[in-house]
C-alpha positions in Angstrom: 9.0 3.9 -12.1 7.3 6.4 -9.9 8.7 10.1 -10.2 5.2 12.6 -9.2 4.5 14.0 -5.8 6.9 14.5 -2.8 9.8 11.8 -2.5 9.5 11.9 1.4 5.9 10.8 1.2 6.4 8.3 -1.4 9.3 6.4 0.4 7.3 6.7 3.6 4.1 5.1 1.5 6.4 2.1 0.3 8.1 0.9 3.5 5.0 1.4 5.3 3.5 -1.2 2.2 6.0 -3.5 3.1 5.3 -3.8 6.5 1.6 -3.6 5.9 2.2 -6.8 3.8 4.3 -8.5 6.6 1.9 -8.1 9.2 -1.6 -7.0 7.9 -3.7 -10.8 6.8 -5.8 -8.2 4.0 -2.8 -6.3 2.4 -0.6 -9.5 2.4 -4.0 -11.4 0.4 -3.8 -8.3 -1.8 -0.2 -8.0 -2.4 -0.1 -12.0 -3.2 -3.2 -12.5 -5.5 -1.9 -9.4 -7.8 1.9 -10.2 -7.4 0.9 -13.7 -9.2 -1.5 -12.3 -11.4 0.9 -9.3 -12.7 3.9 -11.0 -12.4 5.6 -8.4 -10.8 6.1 -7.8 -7.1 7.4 -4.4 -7.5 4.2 -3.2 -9.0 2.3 -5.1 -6.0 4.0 -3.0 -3.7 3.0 0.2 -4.9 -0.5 -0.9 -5.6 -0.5 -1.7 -1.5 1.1 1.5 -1.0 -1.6 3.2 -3.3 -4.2 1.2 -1.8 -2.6 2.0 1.8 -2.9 5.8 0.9 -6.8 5.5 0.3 -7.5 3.7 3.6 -5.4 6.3 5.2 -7.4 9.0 3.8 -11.0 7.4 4.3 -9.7 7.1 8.1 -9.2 10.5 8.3 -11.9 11.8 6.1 -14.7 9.5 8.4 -12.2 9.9 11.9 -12.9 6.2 12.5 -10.4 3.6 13.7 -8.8 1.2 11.0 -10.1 -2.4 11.6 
């Protein structure tokens, strides 16, 4: 369960992690290898979201283009 920060931000962060799974070859790989190895796909979720946040920011810390 996930309670810091803002709520807007965080509910933004997971449904743009399920869509980043959906459609993105390098978040789905991600979300699969650690959804089998944890067990749980709820934690795989926020760990795409968490790693989502970190490529967002290293886009706009760098102003390149995600690839």
């Amino acid at each position: 369960q996930i309670q810091g920060g803002r709520s807007r931000v965080r509910r933004a962060l997971y449904m743009a992690a399920l869509t980043a799974i959906r459609t993105c070859e390098r978040f789905k790989t991600f979300y699969t290898a650690l959804a089998a190895r944890s067990g749980s796909k709820k934690l795989a979720i926020i760990a795409v979201a968490r790693k989502l946040l970190v490529v967002l920011n290293a886009i706009i810390r760098d102003k390149t283009a995600f690839v």
